[in-house]
BADO-831716 format. One record per residue: x, y, z of N, C-alpha, C, O, CB in turn; residue in one letter. Coordinates in steps of 0.2 Angstrom, whole numbers, plus 5000, padded with zeros to 4 digits. Atoms other than C-alpha are relative to their C-alpha. Glycine has a CB too. Layout:
XYZXYZXYZXYZXYZA
...
end
This chain:
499350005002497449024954500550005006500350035011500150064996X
499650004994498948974965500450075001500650104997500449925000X
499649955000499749124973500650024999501050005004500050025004X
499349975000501249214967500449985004500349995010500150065002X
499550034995502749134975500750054997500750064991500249894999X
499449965001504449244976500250034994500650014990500549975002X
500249975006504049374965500550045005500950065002499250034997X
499349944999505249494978500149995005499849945007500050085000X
499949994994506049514993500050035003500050095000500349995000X
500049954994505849605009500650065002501150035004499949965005X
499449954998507049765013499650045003499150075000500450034994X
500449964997506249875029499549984999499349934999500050055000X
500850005001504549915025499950014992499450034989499650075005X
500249985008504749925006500349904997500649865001500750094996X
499950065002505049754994500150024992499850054987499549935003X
499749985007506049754980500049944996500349894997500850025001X
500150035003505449664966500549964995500949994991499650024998X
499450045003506449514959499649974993499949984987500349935005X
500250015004505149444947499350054998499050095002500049935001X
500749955001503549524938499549995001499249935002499750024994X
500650004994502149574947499549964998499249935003499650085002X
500350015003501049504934500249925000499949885003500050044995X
499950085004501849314927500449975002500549915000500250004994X
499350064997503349274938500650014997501149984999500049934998X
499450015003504549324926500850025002500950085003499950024994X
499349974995506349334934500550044994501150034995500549925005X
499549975007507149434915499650065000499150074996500149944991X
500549945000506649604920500550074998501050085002499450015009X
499449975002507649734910499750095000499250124998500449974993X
500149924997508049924918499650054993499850054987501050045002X
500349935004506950064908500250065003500050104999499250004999X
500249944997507250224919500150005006499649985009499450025001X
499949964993507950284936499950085000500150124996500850005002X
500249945000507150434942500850035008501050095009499050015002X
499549984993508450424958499449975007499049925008500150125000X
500450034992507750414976499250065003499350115006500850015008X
500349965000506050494976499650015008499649955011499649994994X
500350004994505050544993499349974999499049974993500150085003X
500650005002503250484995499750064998499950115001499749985004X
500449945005502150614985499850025005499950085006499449994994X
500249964996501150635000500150025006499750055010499650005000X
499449994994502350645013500050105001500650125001501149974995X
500049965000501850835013500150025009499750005013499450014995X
499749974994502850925031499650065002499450104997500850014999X
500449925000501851085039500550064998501150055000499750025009X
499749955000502651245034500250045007499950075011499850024995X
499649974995503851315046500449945003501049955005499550035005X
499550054998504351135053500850014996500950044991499649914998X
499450015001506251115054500249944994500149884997500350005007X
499850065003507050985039500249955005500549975010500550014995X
499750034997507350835047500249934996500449944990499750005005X
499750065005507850645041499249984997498849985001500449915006X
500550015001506450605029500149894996500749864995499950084994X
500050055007506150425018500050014993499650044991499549975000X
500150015009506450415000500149934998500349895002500750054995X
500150075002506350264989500250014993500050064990499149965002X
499749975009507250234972499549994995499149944996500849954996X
500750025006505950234959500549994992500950034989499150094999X
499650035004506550124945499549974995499149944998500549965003X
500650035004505650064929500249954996500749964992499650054995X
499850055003505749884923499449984998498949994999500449955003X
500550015006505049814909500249915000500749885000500350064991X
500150054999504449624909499949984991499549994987499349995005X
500050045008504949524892499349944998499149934993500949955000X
500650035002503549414893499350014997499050004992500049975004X
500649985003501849494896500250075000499750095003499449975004X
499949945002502449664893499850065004499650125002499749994996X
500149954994502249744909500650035000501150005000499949985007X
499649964998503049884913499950055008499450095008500150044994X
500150004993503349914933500850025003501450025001499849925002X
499449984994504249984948500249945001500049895001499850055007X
499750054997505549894955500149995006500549965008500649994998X
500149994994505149934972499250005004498850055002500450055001X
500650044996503549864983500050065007499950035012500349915001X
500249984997503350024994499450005007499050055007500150014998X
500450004997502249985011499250065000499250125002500549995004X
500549965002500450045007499850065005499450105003499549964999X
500149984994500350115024500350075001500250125004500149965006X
499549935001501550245020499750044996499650094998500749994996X
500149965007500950305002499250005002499050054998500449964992X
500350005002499250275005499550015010499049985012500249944995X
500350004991498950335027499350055000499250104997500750045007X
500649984999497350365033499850074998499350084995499849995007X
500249935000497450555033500350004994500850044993500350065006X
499849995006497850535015499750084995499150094994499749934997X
500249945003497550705005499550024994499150074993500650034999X
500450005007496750674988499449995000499249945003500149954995X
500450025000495050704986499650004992499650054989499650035007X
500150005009494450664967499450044998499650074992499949934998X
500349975001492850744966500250085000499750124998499749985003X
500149915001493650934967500650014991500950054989500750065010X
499850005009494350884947499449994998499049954999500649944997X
500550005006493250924934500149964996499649964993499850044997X
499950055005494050804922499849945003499649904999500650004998X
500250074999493750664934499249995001498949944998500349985007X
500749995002491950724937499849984995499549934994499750065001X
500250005008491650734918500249914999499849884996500550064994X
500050065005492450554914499649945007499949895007501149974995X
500550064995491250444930499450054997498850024998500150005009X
500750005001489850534924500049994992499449984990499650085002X
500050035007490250474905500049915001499849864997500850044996X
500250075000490550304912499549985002499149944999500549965003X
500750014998489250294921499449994993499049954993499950075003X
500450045004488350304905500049974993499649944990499650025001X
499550065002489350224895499849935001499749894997500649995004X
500450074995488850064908499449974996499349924994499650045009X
500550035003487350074902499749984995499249964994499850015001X
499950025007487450054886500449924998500449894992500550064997X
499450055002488749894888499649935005499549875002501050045004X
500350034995487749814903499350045002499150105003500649995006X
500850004998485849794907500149995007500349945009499549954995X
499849994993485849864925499250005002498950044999500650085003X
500649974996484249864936500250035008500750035012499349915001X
499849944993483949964952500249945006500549965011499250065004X
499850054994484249794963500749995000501049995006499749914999X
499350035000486149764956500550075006500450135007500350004990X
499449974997487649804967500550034996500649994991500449965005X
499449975002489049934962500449995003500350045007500050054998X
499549984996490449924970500850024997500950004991500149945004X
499749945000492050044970500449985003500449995009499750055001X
499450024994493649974976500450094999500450134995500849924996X
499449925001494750134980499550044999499550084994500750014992X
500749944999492950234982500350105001499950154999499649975009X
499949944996493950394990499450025002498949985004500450054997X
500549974996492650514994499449994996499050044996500250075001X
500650035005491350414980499850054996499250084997499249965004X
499949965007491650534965499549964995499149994991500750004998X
500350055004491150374955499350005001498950034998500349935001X
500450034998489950294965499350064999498750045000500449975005X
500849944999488650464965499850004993499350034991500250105002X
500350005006488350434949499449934998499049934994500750004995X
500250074999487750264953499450015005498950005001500649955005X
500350014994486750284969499050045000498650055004500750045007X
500949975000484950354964499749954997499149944998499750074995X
500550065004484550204953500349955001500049924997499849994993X
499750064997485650064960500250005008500150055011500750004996X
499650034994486349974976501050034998501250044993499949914999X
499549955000488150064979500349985005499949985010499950065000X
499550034995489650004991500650024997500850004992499849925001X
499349985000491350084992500649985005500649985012500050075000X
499450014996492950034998500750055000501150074995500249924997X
499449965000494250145004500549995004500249955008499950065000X
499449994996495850145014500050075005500450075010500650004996X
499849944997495750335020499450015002498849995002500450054996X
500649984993494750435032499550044994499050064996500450075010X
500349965003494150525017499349984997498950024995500450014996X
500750035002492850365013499350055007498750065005500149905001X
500649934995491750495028499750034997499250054999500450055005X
500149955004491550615015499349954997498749974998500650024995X
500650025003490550475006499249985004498750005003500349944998X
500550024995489650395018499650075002499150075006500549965007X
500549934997489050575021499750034998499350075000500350045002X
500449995005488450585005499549944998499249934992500450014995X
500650065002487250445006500449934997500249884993499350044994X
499650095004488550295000500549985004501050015005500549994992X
499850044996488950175010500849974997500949974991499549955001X
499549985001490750155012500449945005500249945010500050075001X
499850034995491850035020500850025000501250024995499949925000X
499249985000493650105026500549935003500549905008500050075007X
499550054998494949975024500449984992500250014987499549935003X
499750025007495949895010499849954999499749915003500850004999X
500150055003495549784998500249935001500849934998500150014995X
499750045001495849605001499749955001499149965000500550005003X
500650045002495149445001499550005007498949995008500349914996X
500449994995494549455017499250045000498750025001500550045004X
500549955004493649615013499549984996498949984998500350024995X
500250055006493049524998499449955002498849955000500849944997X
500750064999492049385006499650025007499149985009500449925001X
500349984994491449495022499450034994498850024994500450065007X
500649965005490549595008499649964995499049974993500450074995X
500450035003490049454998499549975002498949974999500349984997X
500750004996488949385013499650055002499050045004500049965004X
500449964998488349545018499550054995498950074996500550035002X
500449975006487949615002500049974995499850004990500150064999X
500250025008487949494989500450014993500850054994499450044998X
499449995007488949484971499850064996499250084996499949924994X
500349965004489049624960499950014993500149954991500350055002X
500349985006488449674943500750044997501050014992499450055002X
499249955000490049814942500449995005500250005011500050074999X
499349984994491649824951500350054995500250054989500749935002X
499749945003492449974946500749995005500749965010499650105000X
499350004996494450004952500350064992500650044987500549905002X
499749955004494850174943500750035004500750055010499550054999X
499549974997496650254946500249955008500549975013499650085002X
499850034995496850124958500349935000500749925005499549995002X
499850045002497149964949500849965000501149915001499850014997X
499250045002499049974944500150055009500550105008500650034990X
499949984994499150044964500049945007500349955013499650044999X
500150064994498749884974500549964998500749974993499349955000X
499550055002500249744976499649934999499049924998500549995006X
500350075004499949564972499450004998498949985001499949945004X
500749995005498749604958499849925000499249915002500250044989X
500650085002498249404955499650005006499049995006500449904999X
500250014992497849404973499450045002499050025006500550035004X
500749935001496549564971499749964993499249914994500550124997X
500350045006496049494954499449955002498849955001500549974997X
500450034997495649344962499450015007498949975009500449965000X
500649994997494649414975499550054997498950034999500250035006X
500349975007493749524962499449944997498849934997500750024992X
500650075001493049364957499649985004499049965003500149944999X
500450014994492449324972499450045000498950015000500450005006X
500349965001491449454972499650034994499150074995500550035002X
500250005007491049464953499349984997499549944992500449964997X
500550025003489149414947500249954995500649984990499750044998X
500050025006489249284934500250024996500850024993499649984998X
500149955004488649404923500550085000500550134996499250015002X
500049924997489449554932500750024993501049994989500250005013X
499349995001490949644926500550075001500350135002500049994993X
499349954996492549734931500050054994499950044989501049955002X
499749935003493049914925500750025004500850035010499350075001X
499349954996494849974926500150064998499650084995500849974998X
500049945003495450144923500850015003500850015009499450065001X
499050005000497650154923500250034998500050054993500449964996X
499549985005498950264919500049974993499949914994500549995003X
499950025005499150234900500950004997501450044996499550054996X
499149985003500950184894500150024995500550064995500549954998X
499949985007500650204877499950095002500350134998499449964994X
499949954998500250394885500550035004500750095005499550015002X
499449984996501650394895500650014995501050064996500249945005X
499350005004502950354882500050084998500350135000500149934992X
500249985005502150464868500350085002500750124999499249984999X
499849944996502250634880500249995006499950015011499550045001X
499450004994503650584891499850015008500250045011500550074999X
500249974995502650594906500449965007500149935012499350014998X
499550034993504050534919499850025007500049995012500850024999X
500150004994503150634931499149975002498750005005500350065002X
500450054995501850504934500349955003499949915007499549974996X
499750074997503150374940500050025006500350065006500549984999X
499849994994503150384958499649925004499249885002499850105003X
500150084997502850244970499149975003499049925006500650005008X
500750005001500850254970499849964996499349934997499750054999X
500150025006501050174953500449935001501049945002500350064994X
499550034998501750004956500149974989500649954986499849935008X
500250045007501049944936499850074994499550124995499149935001X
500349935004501050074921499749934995500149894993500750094994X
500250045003499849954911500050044992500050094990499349985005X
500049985007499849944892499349934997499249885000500949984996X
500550055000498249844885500249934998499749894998499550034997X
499550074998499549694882499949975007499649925009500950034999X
500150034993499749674899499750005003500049975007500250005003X
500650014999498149694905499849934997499849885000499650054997X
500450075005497449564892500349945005500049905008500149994989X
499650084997498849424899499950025008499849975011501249984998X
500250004992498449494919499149994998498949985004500350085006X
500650024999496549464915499949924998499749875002499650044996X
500150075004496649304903500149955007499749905009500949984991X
499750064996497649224918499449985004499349925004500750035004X
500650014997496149224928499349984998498849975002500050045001X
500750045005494849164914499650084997499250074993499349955007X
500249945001494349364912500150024991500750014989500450065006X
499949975005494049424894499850094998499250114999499749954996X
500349945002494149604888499850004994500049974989500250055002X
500750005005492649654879500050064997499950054991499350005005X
500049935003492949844877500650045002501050005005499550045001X
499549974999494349964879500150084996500050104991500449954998X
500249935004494450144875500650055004500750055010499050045002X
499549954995495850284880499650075000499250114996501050024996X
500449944996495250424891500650055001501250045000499649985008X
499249934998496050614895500350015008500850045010499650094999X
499749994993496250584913500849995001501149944999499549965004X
499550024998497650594921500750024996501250014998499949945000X
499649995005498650664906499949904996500449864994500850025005X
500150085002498050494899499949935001500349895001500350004999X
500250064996497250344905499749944995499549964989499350025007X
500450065006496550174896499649975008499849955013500849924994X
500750034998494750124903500049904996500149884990499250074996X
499950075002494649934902499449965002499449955008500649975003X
500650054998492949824903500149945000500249924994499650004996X
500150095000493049634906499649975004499349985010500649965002X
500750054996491849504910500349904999500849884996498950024993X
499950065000491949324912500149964991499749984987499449975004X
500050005007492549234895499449974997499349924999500649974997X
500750045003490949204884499450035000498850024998499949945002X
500749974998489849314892499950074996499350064995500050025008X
500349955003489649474883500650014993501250004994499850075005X
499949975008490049514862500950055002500950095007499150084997X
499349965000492049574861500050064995499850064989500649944998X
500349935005491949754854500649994994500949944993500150095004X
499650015004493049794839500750035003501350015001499850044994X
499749944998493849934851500849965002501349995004499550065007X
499450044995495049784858500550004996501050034997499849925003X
499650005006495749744841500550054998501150054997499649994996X
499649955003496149904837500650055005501150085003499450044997X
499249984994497149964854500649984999501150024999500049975006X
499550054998498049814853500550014995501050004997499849935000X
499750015003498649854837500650074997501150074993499549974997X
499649954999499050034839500550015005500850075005499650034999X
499950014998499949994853500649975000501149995003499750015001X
499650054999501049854848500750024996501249984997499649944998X
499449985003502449934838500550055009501150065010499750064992X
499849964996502850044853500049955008500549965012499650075000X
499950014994502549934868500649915000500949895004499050005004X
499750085001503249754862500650024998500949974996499549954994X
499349985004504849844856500450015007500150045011500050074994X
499649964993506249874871500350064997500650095001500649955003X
499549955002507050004860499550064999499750104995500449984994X
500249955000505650124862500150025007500250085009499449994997X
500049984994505750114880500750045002500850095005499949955003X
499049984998507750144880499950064996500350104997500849944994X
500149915006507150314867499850025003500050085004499650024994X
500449954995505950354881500550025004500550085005499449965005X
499749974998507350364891500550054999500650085004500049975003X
499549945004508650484881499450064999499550125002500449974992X
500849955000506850584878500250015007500650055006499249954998X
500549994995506550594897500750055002500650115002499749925005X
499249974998508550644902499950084996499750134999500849944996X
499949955004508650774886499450085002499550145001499949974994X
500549964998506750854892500450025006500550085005499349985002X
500049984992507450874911500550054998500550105001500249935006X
499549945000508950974904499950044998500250094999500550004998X
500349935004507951084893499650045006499650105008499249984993X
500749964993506751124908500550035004500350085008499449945005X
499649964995508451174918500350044997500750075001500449975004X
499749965006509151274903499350065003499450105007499949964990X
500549954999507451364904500050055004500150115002499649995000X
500349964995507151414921500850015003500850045008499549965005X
499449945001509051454921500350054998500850085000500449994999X
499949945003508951584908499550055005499650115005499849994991X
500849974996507151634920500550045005500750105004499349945005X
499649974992508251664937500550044998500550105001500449935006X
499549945000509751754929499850085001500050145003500449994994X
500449935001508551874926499750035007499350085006499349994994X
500149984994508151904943499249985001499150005007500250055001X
500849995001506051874939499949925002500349875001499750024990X
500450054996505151744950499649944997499249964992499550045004X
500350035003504451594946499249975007499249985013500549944997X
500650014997502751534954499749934999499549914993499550044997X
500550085004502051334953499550005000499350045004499949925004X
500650004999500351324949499749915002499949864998499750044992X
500350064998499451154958500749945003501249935001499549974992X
499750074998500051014968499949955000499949925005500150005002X
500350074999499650854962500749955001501349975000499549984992X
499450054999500650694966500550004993501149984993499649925001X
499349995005501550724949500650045001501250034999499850024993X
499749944999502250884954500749975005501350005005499450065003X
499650014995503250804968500549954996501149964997499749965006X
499550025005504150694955500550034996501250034995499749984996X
499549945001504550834945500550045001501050044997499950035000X
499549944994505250954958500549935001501049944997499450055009X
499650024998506250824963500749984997501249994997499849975004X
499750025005506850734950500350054993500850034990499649964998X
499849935004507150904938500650035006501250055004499150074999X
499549984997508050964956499950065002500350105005500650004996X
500149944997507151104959499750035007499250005010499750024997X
500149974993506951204974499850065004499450105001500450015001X
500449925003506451354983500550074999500350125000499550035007X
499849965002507651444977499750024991499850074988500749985001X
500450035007506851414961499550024998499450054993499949945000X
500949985002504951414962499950025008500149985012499449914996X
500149944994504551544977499349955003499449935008499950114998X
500450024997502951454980499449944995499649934989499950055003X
500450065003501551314974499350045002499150055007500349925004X
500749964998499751404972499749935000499849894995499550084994X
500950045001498151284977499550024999499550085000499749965004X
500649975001496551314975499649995011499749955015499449954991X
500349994994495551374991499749925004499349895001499550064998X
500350054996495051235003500549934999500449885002499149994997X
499550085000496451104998500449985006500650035009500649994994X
499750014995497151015011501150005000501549995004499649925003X
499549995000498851035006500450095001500950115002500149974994X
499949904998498851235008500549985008500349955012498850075003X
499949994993500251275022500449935000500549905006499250015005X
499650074999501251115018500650014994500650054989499449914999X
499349975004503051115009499749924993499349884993501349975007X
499950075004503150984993500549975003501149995006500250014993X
499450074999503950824997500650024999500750044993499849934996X
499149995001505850834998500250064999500750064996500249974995X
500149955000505751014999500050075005499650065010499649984998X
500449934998505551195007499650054995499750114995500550055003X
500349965005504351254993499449995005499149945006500049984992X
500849994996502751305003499449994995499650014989499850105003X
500550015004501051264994499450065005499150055011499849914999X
500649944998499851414997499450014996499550004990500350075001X
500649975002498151484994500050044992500450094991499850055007X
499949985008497951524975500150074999500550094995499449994996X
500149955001497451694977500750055001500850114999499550015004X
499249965000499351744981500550004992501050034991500549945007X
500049975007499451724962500250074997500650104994499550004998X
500549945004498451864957500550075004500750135002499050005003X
499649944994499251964972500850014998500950064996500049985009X
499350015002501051944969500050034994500350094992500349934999X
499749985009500951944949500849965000501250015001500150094998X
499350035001502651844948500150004993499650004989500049925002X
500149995006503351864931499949924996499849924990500650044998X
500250045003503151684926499649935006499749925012500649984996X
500550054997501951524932500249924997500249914991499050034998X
499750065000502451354933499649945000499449915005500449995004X
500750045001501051234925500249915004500449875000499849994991X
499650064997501551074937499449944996499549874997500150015010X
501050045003499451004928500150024993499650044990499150055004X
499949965007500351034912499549964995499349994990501049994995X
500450045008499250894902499450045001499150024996499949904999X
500349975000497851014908500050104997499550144996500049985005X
499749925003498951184902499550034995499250094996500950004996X
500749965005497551224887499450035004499050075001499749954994X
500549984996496251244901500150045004499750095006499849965002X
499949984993497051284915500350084999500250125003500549955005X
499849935000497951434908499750075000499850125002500450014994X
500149945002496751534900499550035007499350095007499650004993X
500450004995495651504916500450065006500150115009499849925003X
499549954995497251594927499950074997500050125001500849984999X
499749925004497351744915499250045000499150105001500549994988X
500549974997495551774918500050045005499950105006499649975001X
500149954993495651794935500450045003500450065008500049965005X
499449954999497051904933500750004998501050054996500050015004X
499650015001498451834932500550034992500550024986499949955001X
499749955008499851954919500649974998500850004993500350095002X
499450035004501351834917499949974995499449974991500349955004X
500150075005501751704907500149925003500449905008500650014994X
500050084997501551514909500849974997501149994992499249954997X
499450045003503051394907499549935002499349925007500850015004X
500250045000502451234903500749924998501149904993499350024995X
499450034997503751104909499949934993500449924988499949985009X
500150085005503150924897499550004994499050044994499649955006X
499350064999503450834887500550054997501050024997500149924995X
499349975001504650974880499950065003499450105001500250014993X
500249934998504751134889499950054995500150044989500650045003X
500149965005504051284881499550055006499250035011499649964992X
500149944997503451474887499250024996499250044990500750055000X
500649995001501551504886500150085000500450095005499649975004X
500049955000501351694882499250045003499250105003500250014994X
end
């Protein structure tokens, strides 16, 4: 496929998209300003003095043709995505649980012998890939120093970003694969045809690609604005999937929404003709398409997204008059959207608990002087209320807190505020 020609222009280290990332189309109409957000993991040491930081406007436009819905800014990967990157995916149990379900899943969909190659774009510390590596061939690709972790767990690992370069060092070295997986990663790379087409390269005949995306139809549904931030460049809907695969000869086969993430759609495709098209395609497509093919759901998303953000400053303005403390619980990359775009501060939420061993312990949130500390300062404090920032997790995560002690109450911020007892 010939390459994307002046899909954006260049501004510093960021590029601001004129046409869609996906089709070219230059008729791309505003959905959503969050404002000017910091990178998520732009996390500062606590104590450092504020100084001049980067922020980048995160803005959501919506593609009248193939029905992408995308940022309008092209953030340098090197920024959002640097070596000492922080995420390591294996310390979530939700993500553990849904790679050891695809995993076999897999094999139910595709007939795998122990010779085939797996490979794992966006590997991080091969969460996926361990599920793979006792009865298959196994090869991960990552960008951050964190692929060490893998490589240290017996899976081989190449630290670098995906590109076609990439693509064809590994294809004479190790051969075509069987699976490609690109979880949480997909709508994260720029010039998707460009990755795609090296995907093929790389692709067995036979073989076939696994995505796993943010979900728009999960995004609209429960307002979840704070997944936007500049990690995300594509919130995929399985519309626009199907027209970014088709374009390439790729047919999907299966399709299924998962809980990750506060919501994700898992996407199978293989070359067109090669394996049986499930029903599961039909029926996405169909529950999807009142809400994603309409512009006037998106324009609701956004009066929805505004009206939540003033409930949640209602709330924790009736909290503070009261003089009673609030607490964040978890810092994931949503949380930095949140806090910033809600406006909150540390006057606000006194602090951010993690769980023991995270590398964010001892670092402010992004755009911020809210310290992220060691969990156990919870239990010790007792704050009169706790700030679920992992709200699409809040049914798990609460009762697990009030175990270990915790005597407040929770405030669960999305998609409408509301006070957990």
């Amino acid at each position: 496929m010939e390459k994307s020609k002046n899909l954006a222009f260049q501004t510093g280290s960021s590029i601001v998209v004129e046409k869609c990332q996906v089709c070219d189309n230059p008729n791309l109409e505003p959905v959503l300003f969050l404002g000017y957000l910091p990178p998520v993991n732009a996390l500062n040491p606590v104590g450092e003095r504020p100084h001049e930081q980067p922020s980048y406007p995160a803005q959501l436009l919506y593609c009248l043709k193939c029905h992408l819905v995308q940022l309008g800014l092209i953030v340098d990967p090197k920024i959002l995505f640097p070596f000492s990157y922080p995420y390591t995916s294996s310390t979530t149990k939700i993500l553990r649980d849904n790679f050891a379900e695809l995993y076999r899943e897999c094999n139910t969909i595709v007939d795998l012998t122990r010779d085939d190659l797996i490979i794992d774009i966006g590997s991080n510390d091969g969460n996926l890939l361990s599920n793979f590596k006792d009865n298959h061939r196994v090869l991960g690709i990552t960008p951050e120093e964190i692929g060490k972790i893998a490589t240290a767990r017996g899976i081989p690992t190449i630290i670098n970003y995906f590109t076609r370069d990439v693509a064809l060092k590994v294809n004479s070295e190790y051969g075509k694969a069987k699976i490609i997986t690109a979880t949480n990663v997909f709508a994260h790379i720029e010039n998707i045809n460009d990755i795609v087409d090296s995907i093929l390269e790389l692709l067995a005949e036979d073989g076939m690609f696994i995505s796993e995306s943010h979900y728009l139809l999960s995004l609209i549904e429960t307002l979840q604005y704070d997944t936007i931030y500049h990690e995300h460049l594509r919130y995929y809907s399985l519309h626009s999937l199907q027209y970014l695969l088709e374009m390439h000869g790729l047919e999907i086969i299966h399709a299924k929404k998962i809980p990750t993430h506060g919501g994700s759609i898992r996407v199978y495709a293989a070359r067109k003709g090669k394996y049986p098209v499930k029903s599961t395609v039909a029926v996405l497509l169909e529950e999807e398409k009142n809400t994603v093919l309409d512009k006037k759901n998106l324009l609701e998303f956004k009066k929805d997204v505004v009206i939540s953000k003033l409930k949640l400053h209602s709330l924790l303005l009736d909290i503070k008059k009261k003089g009673w403390r609030i607490y964040g619980i978890g810092a994931p990359s949503r949380a930095s959207t949140l806090i910033n775009y809600v406006g909150i501060d540390d006057g606000i939420v006194d602090y951010v608990m993690e769980i023991k061993g995270s590398h964010k312990i001892d670092k402010y949130i992004p755009g911020t002087l809210i310290p992220v500390v060691e969990e156990s300062r919870l239990f010790e404090d007792q704050p009169e209320y706790a700030l679920l920032f992992s709200w699409h997790i809040a049914d798990e995560l609460a009762p697990k807190l009030r175990e270990k002690g915790f005597k407040g109450k929770f405030i669960v911020p999305l998609p409408q505020p509301r006070i957990l007892e």
